[in-house]
ZAMISE-536827 format. One record per residue: x, y, z of N, C-alpha, C in turn; residue in three letters. Coordinates in steps of 0.02 Angstrom, whole numbers, plus 50000, padded with zeros to 5 digits. Atoms other than C-alpha are relative to their C-alpha. Layout:
residues N
XYZXYZXYZALA ...
END
This chain:
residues 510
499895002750067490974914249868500754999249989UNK 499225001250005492694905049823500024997349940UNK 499885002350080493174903649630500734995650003UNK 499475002850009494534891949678500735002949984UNK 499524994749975495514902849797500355004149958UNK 499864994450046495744916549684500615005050039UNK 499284995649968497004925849794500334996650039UNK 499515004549959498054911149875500334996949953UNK 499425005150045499454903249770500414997650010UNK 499775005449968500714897649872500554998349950UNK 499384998850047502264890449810500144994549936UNK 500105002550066501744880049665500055003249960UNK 499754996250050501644893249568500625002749957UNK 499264999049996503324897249595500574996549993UNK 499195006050005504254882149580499454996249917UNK 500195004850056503294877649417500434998149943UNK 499475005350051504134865249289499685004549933UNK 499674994350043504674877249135500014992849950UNK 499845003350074504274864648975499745002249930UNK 500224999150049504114866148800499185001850007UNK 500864997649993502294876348792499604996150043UNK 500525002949956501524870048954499655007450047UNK 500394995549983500304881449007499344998150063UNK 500255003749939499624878549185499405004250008UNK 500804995749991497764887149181499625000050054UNK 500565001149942496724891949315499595004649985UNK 500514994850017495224898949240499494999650023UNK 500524999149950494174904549369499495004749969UNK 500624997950027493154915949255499774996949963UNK 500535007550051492454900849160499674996050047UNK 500645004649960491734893749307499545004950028UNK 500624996650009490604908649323499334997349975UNK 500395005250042489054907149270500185003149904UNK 499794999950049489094903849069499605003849947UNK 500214992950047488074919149011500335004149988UNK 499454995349989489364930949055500694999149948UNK 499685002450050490484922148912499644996749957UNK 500125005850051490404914148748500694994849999UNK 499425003750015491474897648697500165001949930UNK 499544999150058492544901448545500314999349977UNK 499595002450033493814893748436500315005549971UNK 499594995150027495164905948385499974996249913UNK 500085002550063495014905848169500834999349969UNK 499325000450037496604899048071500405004249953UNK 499824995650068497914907647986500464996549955UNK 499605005850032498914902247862500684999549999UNK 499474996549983500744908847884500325001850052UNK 499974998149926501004911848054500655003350034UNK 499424998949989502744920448096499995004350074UNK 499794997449973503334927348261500245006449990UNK 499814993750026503694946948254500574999450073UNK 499754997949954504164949248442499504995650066UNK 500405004349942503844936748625500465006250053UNK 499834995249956504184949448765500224992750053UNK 499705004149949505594938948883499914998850064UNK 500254999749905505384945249050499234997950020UNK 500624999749965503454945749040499894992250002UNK 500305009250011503464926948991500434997150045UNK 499745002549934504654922849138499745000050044UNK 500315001649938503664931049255499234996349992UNK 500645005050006502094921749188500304991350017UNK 499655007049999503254904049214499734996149944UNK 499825001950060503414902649030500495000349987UNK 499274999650015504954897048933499835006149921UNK 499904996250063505114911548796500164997649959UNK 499655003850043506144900548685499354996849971UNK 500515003150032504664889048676499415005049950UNK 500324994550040503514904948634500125000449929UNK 499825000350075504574908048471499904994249975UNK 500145006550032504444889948430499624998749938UNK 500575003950014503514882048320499344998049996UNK 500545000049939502314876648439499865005250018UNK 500174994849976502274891348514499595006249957UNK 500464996450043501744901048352499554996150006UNK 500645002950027500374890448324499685002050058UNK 500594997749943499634894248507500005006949993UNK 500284990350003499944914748490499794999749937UNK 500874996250045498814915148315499724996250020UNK 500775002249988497614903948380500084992849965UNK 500125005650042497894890048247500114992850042UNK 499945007049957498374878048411499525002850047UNK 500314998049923497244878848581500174995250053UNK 499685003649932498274872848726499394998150038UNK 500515001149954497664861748830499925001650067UNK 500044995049913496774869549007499865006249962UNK 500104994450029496394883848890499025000350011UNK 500664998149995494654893548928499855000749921UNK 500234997450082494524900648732499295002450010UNK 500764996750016493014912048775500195006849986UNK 500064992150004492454928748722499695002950043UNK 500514998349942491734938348854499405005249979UNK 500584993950031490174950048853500025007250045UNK 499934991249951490164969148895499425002949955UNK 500464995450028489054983048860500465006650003UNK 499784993250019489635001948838499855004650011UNK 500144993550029489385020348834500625002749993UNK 499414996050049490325026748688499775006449987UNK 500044991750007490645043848686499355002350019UNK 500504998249964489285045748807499424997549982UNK 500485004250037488115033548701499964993849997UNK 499685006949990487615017648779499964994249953UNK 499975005150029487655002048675499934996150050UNK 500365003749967486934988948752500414992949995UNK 499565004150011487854973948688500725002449948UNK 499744998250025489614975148626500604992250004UNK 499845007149994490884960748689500674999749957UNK 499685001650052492344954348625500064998149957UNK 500105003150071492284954648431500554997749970UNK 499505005250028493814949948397500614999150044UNK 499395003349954494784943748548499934995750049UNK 500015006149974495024927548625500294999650067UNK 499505001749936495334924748830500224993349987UNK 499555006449995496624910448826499724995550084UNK 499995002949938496474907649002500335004850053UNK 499454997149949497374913149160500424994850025UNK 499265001849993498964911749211500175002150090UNK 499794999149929499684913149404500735003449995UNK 499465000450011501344920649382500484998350055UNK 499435001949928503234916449503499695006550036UNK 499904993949961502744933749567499384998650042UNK 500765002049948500934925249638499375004749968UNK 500824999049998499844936249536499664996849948UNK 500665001050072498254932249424500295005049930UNK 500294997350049498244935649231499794998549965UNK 500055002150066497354935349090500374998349956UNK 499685000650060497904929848921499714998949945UNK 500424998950050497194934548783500275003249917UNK 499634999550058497394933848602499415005349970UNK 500344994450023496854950348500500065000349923UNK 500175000750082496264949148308500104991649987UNK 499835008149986495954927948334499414999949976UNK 500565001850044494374930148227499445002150017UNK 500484998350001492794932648223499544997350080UNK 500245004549934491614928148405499195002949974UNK 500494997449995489714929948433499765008850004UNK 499954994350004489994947348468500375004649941UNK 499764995550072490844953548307499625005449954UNK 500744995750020489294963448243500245000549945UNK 499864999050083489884960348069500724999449970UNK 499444996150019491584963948090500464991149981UNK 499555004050047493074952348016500264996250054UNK 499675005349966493754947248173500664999950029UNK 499165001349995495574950548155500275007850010UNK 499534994849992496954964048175500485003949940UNK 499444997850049498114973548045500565001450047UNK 499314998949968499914974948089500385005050044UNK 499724993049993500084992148105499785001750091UNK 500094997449917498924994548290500284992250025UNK 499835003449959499594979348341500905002050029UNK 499264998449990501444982648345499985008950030UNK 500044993949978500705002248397499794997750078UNK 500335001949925499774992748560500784995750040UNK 499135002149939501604982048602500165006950019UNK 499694992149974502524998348604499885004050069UNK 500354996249962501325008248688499994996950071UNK 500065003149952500864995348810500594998050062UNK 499655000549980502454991448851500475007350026UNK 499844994049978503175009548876499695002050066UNK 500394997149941501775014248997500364997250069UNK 499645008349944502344997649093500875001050047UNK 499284999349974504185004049096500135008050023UNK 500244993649975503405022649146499904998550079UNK 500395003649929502705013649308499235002349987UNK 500874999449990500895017549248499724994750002UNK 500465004849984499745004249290499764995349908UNK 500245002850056499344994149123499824993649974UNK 499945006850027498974979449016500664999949962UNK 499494999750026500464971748957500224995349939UNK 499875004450067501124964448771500494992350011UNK 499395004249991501844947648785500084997349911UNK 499595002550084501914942848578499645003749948UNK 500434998850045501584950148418500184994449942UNK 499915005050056501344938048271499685004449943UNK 500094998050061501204940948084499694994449982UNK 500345007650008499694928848007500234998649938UNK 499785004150059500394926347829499155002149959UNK 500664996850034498454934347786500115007349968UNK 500154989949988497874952647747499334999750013UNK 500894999149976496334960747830499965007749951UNK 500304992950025495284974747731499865005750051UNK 500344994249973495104992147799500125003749938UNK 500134994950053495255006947713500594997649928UNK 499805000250060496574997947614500274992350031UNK 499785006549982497254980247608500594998650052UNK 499254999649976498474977247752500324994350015UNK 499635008349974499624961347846499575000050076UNK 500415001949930498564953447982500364998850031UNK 499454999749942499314952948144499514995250051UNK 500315001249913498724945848338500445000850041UNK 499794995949911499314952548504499794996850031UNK 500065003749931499524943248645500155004950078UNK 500144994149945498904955248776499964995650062UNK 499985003149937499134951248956499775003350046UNK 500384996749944498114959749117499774996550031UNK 500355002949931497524957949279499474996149997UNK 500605001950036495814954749189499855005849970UNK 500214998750030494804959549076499295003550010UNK 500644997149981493374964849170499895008549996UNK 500174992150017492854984749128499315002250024UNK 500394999249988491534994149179499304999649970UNK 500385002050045490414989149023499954993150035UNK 500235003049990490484973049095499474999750043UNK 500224999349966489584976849220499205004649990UNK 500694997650022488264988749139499684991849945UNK 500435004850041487744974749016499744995850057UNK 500655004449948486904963149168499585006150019UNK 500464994049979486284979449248499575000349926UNK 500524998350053485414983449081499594995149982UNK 500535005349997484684966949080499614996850045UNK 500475002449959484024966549241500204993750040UNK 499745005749993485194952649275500404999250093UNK 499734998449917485424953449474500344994150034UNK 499575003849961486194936049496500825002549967UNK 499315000250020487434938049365500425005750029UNK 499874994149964487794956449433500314998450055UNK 499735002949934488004949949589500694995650001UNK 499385005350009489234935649561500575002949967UNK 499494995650010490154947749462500245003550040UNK 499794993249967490414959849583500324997550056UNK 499645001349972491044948949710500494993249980UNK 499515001150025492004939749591500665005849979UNK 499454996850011492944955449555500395002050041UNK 499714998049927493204959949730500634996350014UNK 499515006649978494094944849762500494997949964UNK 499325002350040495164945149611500435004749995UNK 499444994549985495764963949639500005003350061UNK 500054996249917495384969349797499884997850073UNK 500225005549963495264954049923500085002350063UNK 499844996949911495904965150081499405005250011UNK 500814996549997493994975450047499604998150014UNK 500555006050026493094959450035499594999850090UNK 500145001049940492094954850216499845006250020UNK 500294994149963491324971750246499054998749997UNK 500655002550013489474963450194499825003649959UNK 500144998550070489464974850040500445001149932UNK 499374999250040490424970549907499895005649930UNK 499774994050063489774982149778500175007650041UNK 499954993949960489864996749904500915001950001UNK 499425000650004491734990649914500335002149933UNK 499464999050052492244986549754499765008949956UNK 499894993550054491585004449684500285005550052UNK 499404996549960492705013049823500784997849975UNK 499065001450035494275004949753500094999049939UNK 499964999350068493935006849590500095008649984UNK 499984990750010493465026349606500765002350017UNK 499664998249999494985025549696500795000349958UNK 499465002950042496205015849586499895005049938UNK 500194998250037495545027249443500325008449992UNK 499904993149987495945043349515500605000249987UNK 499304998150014497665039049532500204998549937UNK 499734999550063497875032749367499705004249952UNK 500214996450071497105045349254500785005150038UNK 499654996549982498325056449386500664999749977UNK 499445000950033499905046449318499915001149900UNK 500204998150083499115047349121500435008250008UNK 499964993150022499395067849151500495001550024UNK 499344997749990500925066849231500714999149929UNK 499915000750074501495058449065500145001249950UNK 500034996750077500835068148948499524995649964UNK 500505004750014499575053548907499595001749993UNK 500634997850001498005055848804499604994249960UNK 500215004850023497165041148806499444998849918UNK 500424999450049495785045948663499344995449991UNK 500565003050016494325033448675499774995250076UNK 500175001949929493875033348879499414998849989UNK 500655003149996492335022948841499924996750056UNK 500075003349923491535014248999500274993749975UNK 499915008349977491984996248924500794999649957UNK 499244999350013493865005748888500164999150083UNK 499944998749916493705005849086499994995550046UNK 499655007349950494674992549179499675000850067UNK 500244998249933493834987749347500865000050051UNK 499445001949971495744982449387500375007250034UNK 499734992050008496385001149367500695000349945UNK 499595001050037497384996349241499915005849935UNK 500234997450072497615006449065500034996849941UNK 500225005250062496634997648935499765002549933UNK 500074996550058496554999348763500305005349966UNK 499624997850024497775005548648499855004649934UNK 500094998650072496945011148506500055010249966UNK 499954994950033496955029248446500525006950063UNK 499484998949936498125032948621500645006849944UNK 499494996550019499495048648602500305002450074UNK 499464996749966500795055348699500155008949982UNK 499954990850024500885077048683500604999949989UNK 499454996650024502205085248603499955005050032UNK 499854993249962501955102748653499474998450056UNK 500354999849958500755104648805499215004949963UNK 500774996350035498955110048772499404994850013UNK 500875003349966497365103548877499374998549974UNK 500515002050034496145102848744500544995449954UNK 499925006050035497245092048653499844994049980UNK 500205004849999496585078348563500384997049935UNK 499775001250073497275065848419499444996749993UNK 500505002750018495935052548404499575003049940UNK 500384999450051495195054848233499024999350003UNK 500475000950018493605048948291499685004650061UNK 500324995649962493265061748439500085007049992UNK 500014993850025492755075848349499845005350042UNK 500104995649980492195085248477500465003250060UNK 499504999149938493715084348601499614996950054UNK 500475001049950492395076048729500724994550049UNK 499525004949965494265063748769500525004349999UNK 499574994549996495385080248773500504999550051UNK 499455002649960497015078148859499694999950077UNK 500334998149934496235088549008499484999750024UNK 500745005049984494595080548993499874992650058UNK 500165006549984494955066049066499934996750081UNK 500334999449962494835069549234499314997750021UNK 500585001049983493035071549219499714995049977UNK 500555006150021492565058549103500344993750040UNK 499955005649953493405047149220499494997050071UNK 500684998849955492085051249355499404998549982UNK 500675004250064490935050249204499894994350003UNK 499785007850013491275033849181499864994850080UNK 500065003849961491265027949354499485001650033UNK 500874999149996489405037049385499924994449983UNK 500365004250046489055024049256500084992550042UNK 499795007549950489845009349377499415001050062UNK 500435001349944488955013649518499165001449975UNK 500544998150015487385015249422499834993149999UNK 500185009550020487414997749365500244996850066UNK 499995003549927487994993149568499355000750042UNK 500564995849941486275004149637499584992650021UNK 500525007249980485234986449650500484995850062UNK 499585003949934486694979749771500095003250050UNK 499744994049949487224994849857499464998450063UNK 500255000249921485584994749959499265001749950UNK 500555001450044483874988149918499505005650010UNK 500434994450016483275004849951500095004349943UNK 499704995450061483415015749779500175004850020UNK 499674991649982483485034349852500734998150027UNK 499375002249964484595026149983500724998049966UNK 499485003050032485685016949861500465005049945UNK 499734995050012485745032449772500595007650021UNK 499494996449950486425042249904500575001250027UNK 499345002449967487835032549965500224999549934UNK 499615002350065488355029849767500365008249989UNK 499864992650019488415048549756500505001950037UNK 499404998549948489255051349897500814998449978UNK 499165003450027490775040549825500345003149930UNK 499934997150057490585047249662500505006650023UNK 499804994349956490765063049748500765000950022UNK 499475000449954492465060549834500774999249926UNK 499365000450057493445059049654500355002249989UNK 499544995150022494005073849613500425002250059UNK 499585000749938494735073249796500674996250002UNK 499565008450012495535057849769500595001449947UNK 499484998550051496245064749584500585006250039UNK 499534994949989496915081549649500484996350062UNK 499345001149984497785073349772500704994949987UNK 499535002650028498585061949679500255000549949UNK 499964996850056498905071349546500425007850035UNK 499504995249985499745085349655500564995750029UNK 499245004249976500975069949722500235000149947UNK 499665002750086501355065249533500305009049992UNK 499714995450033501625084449480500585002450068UNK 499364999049934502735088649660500804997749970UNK 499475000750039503705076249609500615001349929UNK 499354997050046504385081849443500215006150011UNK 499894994050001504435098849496500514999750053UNK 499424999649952505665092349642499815001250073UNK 500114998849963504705094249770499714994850054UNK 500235007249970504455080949917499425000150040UNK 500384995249952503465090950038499505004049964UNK 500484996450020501855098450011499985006850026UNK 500084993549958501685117350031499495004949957UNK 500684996450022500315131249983500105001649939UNK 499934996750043501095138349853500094995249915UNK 499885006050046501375121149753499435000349945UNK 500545001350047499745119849663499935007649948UNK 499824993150038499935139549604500624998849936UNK 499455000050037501615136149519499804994149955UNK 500125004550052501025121049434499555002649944UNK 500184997450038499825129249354500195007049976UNK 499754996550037500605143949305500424995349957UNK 499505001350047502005133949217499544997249958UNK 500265001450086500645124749121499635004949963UNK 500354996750051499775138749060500495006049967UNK 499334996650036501405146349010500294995249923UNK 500135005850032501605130648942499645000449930UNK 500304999150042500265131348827499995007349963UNK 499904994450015500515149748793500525000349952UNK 499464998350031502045146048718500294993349967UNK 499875006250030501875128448629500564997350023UNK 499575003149976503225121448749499914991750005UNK 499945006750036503715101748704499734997850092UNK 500285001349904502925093348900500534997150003UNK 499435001649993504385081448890500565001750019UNK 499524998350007505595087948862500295006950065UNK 499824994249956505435103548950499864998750089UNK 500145001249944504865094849133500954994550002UNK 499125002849993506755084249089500495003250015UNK 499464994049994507535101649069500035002650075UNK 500034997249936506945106649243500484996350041UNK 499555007749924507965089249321500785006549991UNK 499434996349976509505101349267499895005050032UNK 499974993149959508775118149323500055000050061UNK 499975002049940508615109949480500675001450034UNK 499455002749962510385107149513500425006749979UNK 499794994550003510845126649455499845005949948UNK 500424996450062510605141049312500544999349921UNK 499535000650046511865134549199499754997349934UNK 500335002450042510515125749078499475006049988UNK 500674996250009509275140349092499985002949931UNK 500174999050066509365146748911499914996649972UNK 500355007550061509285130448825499354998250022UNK 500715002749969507805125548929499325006649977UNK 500514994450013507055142648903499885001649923UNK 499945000750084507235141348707499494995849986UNK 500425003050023505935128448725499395004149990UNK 500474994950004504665144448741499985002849953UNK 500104995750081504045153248569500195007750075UNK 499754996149961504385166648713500655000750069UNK 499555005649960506045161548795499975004650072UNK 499714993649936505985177548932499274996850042UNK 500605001449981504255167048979500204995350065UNK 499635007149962505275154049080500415005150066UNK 499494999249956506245165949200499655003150072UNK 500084999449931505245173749318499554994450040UNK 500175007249973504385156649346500504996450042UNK 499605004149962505935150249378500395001250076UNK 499814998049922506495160349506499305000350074UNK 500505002649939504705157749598500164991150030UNK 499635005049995505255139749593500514998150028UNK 499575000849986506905139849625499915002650110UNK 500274997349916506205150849812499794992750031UNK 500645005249964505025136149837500574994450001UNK 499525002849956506515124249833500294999550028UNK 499524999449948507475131449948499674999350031UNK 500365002749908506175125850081500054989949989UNK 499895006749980506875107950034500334996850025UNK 499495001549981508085098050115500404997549945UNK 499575003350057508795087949971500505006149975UNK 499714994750031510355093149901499775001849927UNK 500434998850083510175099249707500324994249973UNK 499875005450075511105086049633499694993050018UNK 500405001149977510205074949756499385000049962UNK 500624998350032508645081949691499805000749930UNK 499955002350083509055081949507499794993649984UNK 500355005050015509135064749526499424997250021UNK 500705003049996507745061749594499215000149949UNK 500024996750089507055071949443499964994649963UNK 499755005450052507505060249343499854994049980UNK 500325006949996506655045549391499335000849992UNK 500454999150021505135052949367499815005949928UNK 500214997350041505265061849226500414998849944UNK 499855003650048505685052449072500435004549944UNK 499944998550034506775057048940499774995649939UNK 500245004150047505935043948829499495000149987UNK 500605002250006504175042548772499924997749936UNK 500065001950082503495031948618499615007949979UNK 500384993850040503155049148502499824997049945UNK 500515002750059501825048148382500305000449951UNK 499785001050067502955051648219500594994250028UNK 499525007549975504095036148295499794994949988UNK 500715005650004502585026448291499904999949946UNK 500144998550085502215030548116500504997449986UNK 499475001250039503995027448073500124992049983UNK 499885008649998504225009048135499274997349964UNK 500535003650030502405005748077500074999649908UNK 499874998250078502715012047884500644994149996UNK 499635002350028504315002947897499864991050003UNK 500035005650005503634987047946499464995349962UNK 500665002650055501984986647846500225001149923UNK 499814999950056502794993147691500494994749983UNK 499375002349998504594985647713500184995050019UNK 499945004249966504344971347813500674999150040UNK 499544997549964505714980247923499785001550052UNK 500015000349939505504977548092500505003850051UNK 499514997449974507164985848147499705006350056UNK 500284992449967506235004148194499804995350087UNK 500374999549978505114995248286500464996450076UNK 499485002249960506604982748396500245005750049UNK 499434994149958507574999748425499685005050039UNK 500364996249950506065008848509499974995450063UNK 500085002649945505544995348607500484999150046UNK 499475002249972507394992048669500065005750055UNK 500184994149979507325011648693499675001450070UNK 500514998749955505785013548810500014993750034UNK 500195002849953505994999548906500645004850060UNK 499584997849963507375011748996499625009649984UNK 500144990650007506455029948989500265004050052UNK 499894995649957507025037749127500975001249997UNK 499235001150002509065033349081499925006449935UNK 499784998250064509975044148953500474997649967UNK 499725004150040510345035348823500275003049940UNK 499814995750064511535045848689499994995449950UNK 500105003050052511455031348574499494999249941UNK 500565001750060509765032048517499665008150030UNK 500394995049954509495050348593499665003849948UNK 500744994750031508695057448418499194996050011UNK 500785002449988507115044848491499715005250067UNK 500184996749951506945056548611499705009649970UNK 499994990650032506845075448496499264999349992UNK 500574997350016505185080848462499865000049928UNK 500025001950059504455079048292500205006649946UNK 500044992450041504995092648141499255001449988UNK 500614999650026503365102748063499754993249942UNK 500225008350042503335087347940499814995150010UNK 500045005249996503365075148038499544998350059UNK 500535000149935501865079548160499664995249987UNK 500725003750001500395068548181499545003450029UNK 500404997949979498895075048199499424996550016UNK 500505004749993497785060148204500114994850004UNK 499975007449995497645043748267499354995850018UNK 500455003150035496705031048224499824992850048UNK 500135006049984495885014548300500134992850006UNK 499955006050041496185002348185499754992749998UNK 500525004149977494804991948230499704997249916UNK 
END
């Protein structure tokens, strides 16, 4: 099966002519078959203003940014124009939310534009988010408020300049509307950009209908659009749910290196790409603490910082459940070998999840005692409401001698909690070669002094929904596209929040 060489691009892509809003489409998921989407007209707004066109991402898509802000260009990010070569469908997914499947669900209010090839040769989506109402809306309005949209740039874009795997923001617009929720707000749309859009909900909704061509054609349509060096083994779902389990492992592994708590790991939040999708009730920890949750709407912690591990596994049971009809037309059989893969996750996480923690702790080389010390420091950690940030930044100096050790140890409601750790530590690096200042920096590159914090997020959002002051929101993003630099200019974005200015809940905004 060839969707019009989906992984060959060649150097057209690369030498493409840069004009006023020309948008060169190759939308190979519209020549699927046309169950798997609806057609949809993005709905008009009336006002339409530019907030923010992300430069670089629209370069490497071989867009002119300039044009973006335009004019023209507003009118195609809300929707009120539809370039031509544009797909404009909604796609269809199914779900299990919070462990409860839904059967149909779909994009209710977001529009694929099309895809894009970028100079760099890869595939992406482009897709506009709060562009109205689609077949799938189950009632709902359609559109976006200001506040998670300018919370999903941020976010999105931070992760991006973290090196975690993600979808990425290329515009936010202001519609000149307001949408109702709990109180009247300024409608927004997000111009979200990813590998695709495909999640593991897509994939249960044919399975739940019994739907074994579309299943099929999906499954080695996805192969071939993220994983084309898997493809030619004669089973492509056998494949693609090996490089998904695997792509999965490592990114929940970078989420917790982080401090990342995604809050609403639904199966059709669950990129087949391995990307991290879905921005909505998303936090970043302040102090450390494994049942941590903000999400307002997961009352039971079931998406808990340190949860997510398993419901990642969760989640990809659920993939290979809806693959068992391809795997192997025997059921036990098909069962067997799914398990088996399933099986191999938490393999897959711990060890990529002891590379991610090595590294900040300075360590290049694996040795026995590594996985002991990590967990002692986090359950010291949590013992002693220590900030995760901050205090894995403080280590890049302890590294390089003991001249920081009281300030760093001040981060402990018990500061005498930090010392004989450190000297187990400090043993375990002397079996490294690197020098310390060497090894500081290396520190350093993985362990951010920047992260978007949730009262930051609050701040620029209040100031731009109340105030129509965008400034906050400029001086983060400028911020976090450099997290790992120290930047004394804007270094109170980096402090931890006072008791006032915590957040304890975040919200959807769906």
């Amino acid at each position: 099966m060839n969707y019009n060489s989906l992984t060959s691009v060649g150097a057209a892509a690369k030498s493409r002519y840069k004009a006023a809003m020309t948008f060169t489409f190759d939308n190979t998921y519209e020549r699927l078959p046309d169950r798997l989407y609806a057609r949809v007209v993005p709905s008009k707004v009336s006002r339409p203003r530019v907030v923010k066109v992300n430069r670089r991402l629209a370069e490497t898509l071989g867009l002119d940014a300039g044009a973006l802000a335009s004019a023209e260009g507003t009118a195609v990010l809300s929707g009120n124009t539809v370039p031509s070569g544009a797909a404009s469908i909604a796609l269809a997914y199914a779900g299990h939310q919070f462990g409860h499947f839904v059967p149909q669900l779909g994009d209710g209010r977001a529009i694929l534009l099309g895809e894009l090839v970028g100079i760099d040769g890869k595939r992406r989506d482009v897709q506009l988010k709060g562009a109205g109402r689609t077949p799938f809306s189950r009632g709902g309005d359609g559109r976006a408020a200001l506040g998670p949209v300018l919370r999903e740039y941020v976010l999105s874009e931070a992760m991006f300049a973290l090196g975690v795997p993600t979808t990425r923001a290329l515009a936010a617009v202001v519609t000149g509307d307001r949408v109702e929720r709990d109180e009247v707000l300024p409608g927004a749309i997000f111009t979200r950009v990813a590998a695709s859009h495909l999640r593991v909900g897509t994939f249960e909704y044919f399975a739940a209908r019994g739907d074994r061509a579309a299943l099929a054609a999906l499954t080695t349509y996805a192969l071939e659009r993220h994983y084309p060096d898997a493809s030619g083994t004669g089973n492509d779902a056998l494949a693609l749910l090996e490089r998904v389990i695997a792509a999965h492992a490592g990114l929940v592994a970078q989420w917790l290196g982080v401090g990342f708590i995604h809050g609403v790991m639904n199966t059709d939040n669950t990129s087949i790409s391995g990307e991290t999708l879905d921005y909505g009730p998303c936090a970043f920890l302040d102090e450390y603490d494994h049942r941590k949750t903000f999400s307002s709407i997961d009352v039971r912690g079931r998406y808990a910082f340190g949860n997510q591990p398993g419901i990642a596994q969760w989640n990809l049971a659920k993939l290979a459940e809806a693959l068992l009809p391809l795997i192997d037309a025997d059921e036990e059989e098909a069962v067997r070998i799914a398990s088996d893969r399933i099986s191999r996750f938490p393999g897959l996480f711990e060890a990529a999840y002891g590379t991610v923690m090595r590294a900040k702790l300075g360590f290049s080389e694996a040795h026995e005692q590594d996985v002991g010390l990590v967990a002692e420091l986090l359950e010291s950690m949590q013992e002693n409401r220590v900030d995760f940030t901050l205090l894995f930044r403080g280590l890049c100096e302890l590294a390089q001698g003991t001249a920081s050790d009281a300030s760093v140890a001040a981060l402990f409601a018990d500061p005498t909690a930090l010392y004989g750790w450190a000297g187990r530590w400090r043993d375990r690096l002397a079996l490294e070669k690197l020098a310390p200042v060497e090894r500081a920096t290396a520190m350093r590159r993985v362990n951010p002094a920047f992260i978007p914090r949730n009262h930051r997020l609050e701040e620029l959002i209040t100031a731009a929904v109340t105030r129509e002051d965008f400034g906050p929101f400029e001086t983060l993003v400028k911020a976090l596209e450099r997290p790992y630099e120290a930047q004394p200019e804007v270094a109170h974005l980096a402090e931890p929040p006072k008791l006032e200015e915590r957040v304890s809940a975040t919200f959807c905004g769906t």
